[in-house]
N, C-alpha and C positions, 0 to 999 in steps of 0.2 A: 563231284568235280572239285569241290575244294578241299578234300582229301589230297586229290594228286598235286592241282595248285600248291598247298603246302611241304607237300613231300619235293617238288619242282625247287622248290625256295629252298628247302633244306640240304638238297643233292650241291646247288649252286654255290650256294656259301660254303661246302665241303669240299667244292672242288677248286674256289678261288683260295680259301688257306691251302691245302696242298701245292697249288702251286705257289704262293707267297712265301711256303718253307721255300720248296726250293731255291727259289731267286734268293733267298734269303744265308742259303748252306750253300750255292754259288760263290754269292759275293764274300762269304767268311773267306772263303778260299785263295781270291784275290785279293781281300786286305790283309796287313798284318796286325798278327795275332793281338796287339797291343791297342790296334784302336779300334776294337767292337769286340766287348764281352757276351758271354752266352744270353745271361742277363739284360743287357741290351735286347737282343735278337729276342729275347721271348718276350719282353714287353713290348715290341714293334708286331710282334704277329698277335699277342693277344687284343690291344688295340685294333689293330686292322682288320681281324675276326669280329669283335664287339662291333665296327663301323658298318662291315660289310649284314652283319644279322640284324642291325638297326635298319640301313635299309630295305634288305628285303621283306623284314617287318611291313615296312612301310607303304613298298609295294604290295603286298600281301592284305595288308587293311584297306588302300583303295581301292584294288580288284572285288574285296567282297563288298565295299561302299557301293560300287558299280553295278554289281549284281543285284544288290537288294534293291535299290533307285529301279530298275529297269523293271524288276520283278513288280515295285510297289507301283509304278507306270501301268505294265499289262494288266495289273488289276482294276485300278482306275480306267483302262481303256481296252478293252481287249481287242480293237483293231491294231494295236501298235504290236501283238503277241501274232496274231494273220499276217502282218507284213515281215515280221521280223522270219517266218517260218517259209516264206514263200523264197524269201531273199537268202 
């Protein structure tokens, strides 16, 4: 499960840069040519790639933080693992 979790995270972040290029090869379109360089546009996506993998990171560490908590619970308790399977 946290195989796919991670691959979930990775699909995400691939599919919000795809579309940040575009909005990005849009907008070149209607500004002119003189005030945004390509240069520009690729440190605006690399940035916003880097932000968006940060977070899912981030998401990604508390989901297993939460898993392991809950896992280290049913051990300590194993009624909490009978209700959780019932529910």
């Amino acid at each position: 499960m946290t195989h796919n979790k991670h691959q979930e995270v990775i699909q995400t972040t691939s599919l919000f840069s795809c579309q940040i290029k575009k909005v990005i090869k849009e907008i070149t379109f209607l500004l002119p040519v003189k005030l945004i360089s390509m240069k520009t546009i690729q440190k605006t996506i690399s940035a916003t790639q880097e932000i968006q993998l940060q977070s899912a990171l981030r998401r990604f560490d508390k989901y297993i933080f939460a898993t392991q908590t809950i896992s280290h619970l049913e051990d300590e308790h194993p009624h909490l693992k009978k209700q959780r399977e019932i529910n």
